[in-house]
VEXBA-862783 format. One record per residue: residue number from 0; residue in three letters; x, y, z of N, C-alpha, C in turn. Coordinates in pm, 1 decimal. Example, Ala and Ser with C-alpha at 12.3 -4.5 7.8 and 13.67 -1.06 7.14 Angstrom:
% VEXBA-862783
0:ALA:1319.0:-569.0:780.0:1230.0:-450.0:780.0:1320.0:-330.0:780.0
1:SER:1285.0:-225.0:708.0:1367.0:-106.0:714.0:1290.0:3.0:787.0
END
This chain:
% VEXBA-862783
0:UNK:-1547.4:-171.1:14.0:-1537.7:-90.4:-106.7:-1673.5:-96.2:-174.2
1:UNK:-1767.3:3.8:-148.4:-1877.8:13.3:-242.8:-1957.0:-53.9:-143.3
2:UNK:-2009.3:-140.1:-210.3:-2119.7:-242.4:-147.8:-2008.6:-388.8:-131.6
3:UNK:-1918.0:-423.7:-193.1:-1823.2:-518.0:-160.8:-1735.5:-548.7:-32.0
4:UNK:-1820.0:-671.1:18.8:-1729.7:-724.0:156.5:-1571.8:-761.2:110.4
5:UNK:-1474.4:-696.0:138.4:-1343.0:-730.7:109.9:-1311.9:-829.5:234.7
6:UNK:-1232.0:-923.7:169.9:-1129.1:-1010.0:315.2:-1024.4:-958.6:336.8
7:UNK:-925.5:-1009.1:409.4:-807.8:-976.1:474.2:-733.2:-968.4:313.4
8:UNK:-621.3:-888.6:313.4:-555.5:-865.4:122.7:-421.1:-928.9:191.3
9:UNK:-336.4:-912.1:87.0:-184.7:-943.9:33.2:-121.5:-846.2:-28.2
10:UNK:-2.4:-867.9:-48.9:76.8:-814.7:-109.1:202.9:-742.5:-117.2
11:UNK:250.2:-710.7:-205.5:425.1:-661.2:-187.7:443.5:-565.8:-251.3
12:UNK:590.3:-515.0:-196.2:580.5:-346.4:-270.5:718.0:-336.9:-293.4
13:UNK:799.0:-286.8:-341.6:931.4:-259.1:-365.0:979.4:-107.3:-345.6
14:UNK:1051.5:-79.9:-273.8:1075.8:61.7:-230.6:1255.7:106.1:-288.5
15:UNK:1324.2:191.0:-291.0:1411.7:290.5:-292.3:1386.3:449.1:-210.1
16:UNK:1490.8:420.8:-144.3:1497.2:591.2:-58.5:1632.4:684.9:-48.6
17:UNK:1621.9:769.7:-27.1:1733.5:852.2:-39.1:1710.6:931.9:89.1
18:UNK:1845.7:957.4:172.2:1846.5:1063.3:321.9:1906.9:1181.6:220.0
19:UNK:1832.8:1288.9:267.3:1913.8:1385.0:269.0:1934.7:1522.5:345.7
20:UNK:1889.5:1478.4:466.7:1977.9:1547.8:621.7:1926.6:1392.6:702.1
21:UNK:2009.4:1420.4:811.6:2034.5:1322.5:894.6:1923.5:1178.9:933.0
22:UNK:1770.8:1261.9:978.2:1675.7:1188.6:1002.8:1560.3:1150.1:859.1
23:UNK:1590.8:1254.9:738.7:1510.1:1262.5:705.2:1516.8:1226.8:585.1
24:UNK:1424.2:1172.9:507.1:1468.6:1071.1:364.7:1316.3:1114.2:279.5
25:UNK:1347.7:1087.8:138.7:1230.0:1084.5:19.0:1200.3:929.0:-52.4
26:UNK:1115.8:862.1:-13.4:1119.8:740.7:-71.6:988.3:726.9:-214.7
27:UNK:1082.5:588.6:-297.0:972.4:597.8:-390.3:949.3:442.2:-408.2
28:UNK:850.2:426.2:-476.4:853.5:240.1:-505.7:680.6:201.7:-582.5
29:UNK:710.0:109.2:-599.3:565.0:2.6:-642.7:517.6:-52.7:-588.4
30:UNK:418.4:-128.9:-579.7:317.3:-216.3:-523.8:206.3:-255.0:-582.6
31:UNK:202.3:-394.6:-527.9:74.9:-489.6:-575.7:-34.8:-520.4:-462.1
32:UNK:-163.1:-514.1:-419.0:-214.4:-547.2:-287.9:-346.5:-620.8:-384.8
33:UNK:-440.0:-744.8:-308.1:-513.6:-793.0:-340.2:-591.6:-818.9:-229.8
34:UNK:-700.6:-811.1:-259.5:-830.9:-821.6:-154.6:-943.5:-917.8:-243.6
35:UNK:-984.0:-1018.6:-179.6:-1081.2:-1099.1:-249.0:-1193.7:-1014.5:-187.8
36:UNK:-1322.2:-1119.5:-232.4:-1462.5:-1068.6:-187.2:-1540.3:-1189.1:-257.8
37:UNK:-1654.7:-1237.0:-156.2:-1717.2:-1345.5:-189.5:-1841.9:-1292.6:-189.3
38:UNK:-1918.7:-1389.7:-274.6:-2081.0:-1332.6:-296.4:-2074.3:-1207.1:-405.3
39:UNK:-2228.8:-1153.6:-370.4:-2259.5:-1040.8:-488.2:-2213.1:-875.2:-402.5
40:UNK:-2198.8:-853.9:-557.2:-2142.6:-697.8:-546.3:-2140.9:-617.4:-629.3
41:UNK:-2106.8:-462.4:-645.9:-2175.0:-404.0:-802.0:-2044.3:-438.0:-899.2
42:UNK:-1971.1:-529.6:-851.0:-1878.0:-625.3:-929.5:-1982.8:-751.5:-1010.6
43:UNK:-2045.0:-813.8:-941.9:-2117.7:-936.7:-1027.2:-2137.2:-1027.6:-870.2
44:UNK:-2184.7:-1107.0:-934.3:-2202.7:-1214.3:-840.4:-2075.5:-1351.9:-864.8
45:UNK:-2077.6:-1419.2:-754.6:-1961.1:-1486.5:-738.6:-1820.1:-1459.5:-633.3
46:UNK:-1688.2:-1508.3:-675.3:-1607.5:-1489.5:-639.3:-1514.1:-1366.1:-686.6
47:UNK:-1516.5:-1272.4:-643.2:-1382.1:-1150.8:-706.6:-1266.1:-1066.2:-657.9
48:UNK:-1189.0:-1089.1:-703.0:-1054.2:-1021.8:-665.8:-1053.4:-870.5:-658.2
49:UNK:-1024.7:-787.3:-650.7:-979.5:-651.0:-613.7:-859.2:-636.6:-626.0
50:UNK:-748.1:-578.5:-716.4:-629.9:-576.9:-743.3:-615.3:-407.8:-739.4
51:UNK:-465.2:-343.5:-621.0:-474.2:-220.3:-661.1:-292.0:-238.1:-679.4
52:UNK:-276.5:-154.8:-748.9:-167.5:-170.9:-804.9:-76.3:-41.6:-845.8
53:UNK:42.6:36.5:-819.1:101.9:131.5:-883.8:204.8:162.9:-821.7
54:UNK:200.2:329.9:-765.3:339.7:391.1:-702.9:305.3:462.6:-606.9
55:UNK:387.9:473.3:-535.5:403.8:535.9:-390.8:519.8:654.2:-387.2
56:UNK:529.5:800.8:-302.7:629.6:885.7:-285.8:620.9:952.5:-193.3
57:UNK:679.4:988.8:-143.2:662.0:1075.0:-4.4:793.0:1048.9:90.5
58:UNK:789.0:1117.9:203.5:894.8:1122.8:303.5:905.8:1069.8:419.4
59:UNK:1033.1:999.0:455.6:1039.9:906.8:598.3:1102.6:984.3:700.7
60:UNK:1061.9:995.2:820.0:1178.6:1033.2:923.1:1198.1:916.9:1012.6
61:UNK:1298.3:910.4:1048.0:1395.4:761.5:1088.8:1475.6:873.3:1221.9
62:UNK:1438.8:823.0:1362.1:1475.2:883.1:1446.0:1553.0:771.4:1570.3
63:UNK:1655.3:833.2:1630.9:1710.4:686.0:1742.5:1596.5:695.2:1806.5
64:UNK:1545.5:573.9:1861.6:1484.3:571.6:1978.7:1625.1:543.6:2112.1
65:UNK:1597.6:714.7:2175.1:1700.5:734.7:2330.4:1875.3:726.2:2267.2
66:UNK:1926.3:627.9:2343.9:2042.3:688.2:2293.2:2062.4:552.9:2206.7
67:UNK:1998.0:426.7:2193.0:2020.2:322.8:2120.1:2079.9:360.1:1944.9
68:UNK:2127.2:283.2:1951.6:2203.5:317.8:1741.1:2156.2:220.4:1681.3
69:UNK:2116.7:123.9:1745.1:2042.8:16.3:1686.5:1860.8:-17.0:1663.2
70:UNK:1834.7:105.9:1747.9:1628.6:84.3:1744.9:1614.9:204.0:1754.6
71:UNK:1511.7:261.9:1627.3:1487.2:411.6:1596.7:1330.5:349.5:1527.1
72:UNK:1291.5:482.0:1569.1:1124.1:481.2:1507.6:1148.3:516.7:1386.9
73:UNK:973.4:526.6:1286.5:946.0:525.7:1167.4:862.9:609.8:1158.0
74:UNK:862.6:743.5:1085.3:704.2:790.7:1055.9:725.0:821.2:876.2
75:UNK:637.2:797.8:849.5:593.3:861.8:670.7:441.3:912.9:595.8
76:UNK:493.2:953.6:549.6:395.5:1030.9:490.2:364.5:1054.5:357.6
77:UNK:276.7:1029.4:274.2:304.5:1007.5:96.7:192.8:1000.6:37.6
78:UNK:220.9:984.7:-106.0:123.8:981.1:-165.3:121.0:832.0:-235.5
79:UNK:7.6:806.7:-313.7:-1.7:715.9:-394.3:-119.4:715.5:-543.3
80:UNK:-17.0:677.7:-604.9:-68.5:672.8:-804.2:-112.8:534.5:-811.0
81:UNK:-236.6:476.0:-795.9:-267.2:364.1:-830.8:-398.7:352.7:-909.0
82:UNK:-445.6:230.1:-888.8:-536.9:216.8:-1002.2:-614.1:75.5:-946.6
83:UNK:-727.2:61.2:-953.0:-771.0:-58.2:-891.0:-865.1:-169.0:-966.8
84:UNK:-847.3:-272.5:-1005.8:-886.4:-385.2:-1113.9:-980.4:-469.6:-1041.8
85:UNK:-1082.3:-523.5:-1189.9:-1164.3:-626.5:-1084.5:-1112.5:-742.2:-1138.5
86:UNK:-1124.7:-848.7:-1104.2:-1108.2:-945.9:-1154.6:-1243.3:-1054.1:-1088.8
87:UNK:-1304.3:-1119.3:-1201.1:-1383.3:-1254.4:-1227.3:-1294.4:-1374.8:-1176.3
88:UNK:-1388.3:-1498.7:-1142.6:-1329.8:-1597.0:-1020.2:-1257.6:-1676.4:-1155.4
89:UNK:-1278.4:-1634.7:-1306.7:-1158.5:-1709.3:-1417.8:-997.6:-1650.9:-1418.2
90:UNK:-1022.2:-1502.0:-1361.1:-898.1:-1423.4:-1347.9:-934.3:-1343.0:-1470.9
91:UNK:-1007.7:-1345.9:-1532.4:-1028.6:-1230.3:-1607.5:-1060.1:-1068.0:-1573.8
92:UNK:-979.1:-990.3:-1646.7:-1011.9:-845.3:-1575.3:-1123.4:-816.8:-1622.6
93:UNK:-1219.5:-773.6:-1543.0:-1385.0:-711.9:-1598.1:-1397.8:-569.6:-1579.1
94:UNK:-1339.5:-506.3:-1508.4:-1311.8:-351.7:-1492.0:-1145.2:-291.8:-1447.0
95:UNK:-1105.7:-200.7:-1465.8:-981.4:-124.3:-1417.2:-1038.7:58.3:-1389.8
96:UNK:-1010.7:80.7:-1313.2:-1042.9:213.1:-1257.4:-954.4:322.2:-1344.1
97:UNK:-807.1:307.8:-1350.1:-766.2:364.3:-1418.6:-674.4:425.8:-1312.0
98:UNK:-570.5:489.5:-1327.2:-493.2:530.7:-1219.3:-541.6:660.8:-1150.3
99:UNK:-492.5:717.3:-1014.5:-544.3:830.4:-912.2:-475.9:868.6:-821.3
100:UNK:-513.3:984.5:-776.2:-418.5:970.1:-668.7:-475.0:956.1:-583.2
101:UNK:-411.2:906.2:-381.7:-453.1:889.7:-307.0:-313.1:903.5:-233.6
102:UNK:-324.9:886.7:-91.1:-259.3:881.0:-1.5:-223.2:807.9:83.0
103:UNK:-113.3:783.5:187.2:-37.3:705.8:277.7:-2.2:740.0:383.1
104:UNK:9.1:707.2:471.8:50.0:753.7:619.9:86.1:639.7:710.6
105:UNK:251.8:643.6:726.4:269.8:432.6:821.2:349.9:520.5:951.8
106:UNK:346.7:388.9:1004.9:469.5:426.8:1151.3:548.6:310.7:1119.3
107:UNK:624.4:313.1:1254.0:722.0:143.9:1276.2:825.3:181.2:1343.9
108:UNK:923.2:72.1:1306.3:1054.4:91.1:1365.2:1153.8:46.0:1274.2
109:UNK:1251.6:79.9:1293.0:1415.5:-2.1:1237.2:1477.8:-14.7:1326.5
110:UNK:1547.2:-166.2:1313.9:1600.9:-236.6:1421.3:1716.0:-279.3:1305.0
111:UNK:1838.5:-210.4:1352.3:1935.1:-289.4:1338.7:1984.0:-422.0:1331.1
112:UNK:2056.8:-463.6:1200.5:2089.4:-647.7:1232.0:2211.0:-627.4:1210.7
113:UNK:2277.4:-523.4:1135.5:2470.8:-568.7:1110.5:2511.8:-496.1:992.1
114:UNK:2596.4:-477.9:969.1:2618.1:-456.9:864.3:2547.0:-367.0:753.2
115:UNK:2487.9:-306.2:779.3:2394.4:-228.6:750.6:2242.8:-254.1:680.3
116:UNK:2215.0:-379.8:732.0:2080.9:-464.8:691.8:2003.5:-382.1:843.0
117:UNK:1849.3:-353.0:794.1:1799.4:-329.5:903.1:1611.0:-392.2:859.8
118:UNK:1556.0:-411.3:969.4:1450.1:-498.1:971.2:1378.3:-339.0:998.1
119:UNK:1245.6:-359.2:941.3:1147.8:-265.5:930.6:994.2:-280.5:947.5
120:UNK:948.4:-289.5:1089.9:803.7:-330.0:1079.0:741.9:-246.0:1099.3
121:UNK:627.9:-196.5:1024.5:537.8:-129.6:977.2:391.9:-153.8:980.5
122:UNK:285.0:-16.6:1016.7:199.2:-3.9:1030.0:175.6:83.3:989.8
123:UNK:65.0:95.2:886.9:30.0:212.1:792.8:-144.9:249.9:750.7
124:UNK:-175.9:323.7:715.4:-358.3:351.8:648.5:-306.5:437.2:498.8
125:UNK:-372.9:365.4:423.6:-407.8:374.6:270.5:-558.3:437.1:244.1
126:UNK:-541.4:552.5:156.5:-669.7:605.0:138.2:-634.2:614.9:-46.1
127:UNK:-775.3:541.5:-96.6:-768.9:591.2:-277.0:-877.8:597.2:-298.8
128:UNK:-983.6:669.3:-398.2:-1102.1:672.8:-416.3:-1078.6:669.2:-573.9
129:UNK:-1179.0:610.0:-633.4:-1199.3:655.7:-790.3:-1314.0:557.9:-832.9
130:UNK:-1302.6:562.9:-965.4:-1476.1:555.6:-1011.6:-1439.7:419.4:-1090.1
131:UNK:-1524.1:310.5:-1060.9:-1490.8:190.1:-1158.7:-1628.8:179.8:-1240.8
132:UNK:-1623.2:174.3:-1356.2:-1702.6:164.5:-1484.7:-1720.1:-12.8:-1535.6
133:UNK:-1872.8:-80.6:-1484.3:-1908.8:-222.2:-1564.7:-2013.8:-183.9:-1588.1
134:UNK:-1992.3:-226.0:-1753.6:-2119.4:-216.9:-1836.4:-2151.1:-56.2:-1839.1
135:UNK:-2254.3:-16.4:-1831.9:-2313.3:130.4:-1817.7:-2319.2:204.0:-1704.1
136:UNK:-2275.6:111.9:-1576.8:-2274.9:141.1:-1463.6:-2128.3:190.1:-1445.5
137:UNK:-2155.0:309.1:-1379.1:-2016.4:390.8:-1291.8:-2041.8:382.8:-1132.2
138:UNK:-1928.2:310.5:-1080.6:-1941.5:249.5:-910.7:-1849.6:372.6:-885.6
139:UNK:-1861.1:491.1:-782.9:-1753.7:534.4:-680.3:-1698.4:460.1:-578.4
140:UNK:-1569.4:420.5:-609.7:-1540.0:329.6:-483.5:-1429.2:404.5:-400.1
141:UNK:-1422.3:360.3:-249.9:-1326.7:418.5:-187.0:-1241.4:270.7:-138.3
142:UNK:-1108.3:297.0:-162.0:-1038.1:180.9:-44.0:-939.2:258.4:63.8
143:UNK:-1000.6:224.3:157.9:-897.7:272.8:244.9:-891.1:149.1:368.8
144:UNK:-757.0:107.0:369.9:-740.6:20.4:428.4:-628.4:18.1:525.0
145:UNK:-563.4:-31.4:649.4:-479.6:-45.5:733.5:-380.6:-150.9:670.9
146:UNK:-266.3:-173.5:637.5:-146.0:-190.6:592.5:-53.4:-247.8:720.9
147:UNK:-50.1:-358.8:717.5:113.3:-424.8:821.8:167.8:-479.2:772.0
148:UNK:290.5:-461.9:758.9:408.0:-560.3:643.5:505.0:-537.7:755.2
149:UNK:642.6:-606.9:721.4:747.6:-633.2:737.9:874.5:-601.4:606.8
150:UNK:963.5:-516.2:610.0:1045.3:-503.0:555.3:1187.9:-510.5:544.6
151:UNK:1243.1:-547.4:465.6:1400.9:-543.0:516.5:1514.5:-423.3:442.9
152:UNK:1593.7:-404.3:455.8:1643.7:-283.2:445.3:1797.0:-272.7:367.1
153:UNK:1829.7:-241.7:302.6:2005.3:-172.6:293.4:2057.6:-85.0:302.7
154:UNK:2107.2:-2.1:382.4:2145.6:103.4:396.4:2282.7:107.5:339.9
155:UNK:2278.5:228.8:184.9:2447.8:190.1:145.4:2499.2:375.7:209.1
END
């Protein structure tokens, strides 16, 4: 991001979805992701966090894989409203970007467990760009990053 070496990030997201024909669903939710970065950057020098943070929407298709009822693929497609924070190695916020939009695009699968719990592993690319403001300086930053989580599911 910028001139900033990011490390490997974190984070969690909370989702809700709705089908409405057979394969095909509208999901919405939140999320928190964090990416450190060590050394200097047009953040400061030191240790700093990268916090992006907001909402996600867009559409899933959920297909059997063959004739199985229990293992079906994943594709989606969406957008995302976030906003991306710096944080100082005290945890103090020193900049916030402010919210934007950007975009999403995952695959995966759902694998059946019972009862209508289903396991969801995922592989996705995140694209957000916007402008972070320290001091008099305006940074254009882009994050676009590759996304693997694990999810679990309820289907009511």
């Amino acid at each position: 991001m910028a001139d900033a070496e990011l490390k490997t990030g974190f984070g969690v997201e909370l989702e809700i979805g709705y089908r409405f024909m057979p394969h095909l669903g509208a999901y919405a939710g939140w999320g928190w992701n964090q990416f450190k970065s060590d050394g200097a950057s047009f953040a400061g020098t030191g240790d700093t966090d990268f916090e992006e943070t907001g909402y996600t929407v867009g559409l899933q298709f959920i297909h059997p894989l063959g004739t199985s009822e229990n293992l079906s693929y994943l594709i989606r497609l969406g957008g995302i409203y976030n906003h991306i924070e710096v944080e100082n190695s005290a945890g103090d916020i020193t900049a916030d970007s402010g919210h934007g939009i950007g975009w999403e695009i995952g695959v995966g699968l759902n694998v059946g467990l019972g009862s209508n719990w289903h396991l969801r592993p995922q592989v996705g690319y995140r694209a957000l760009s916007r402008d972070i403001e320290i001091g008099t300086t305006t940074t254009d930053v882009d994050l676009n990053y590759i996304a693997v989580g694990v999810g679990i599911a309820k289907v009511f």
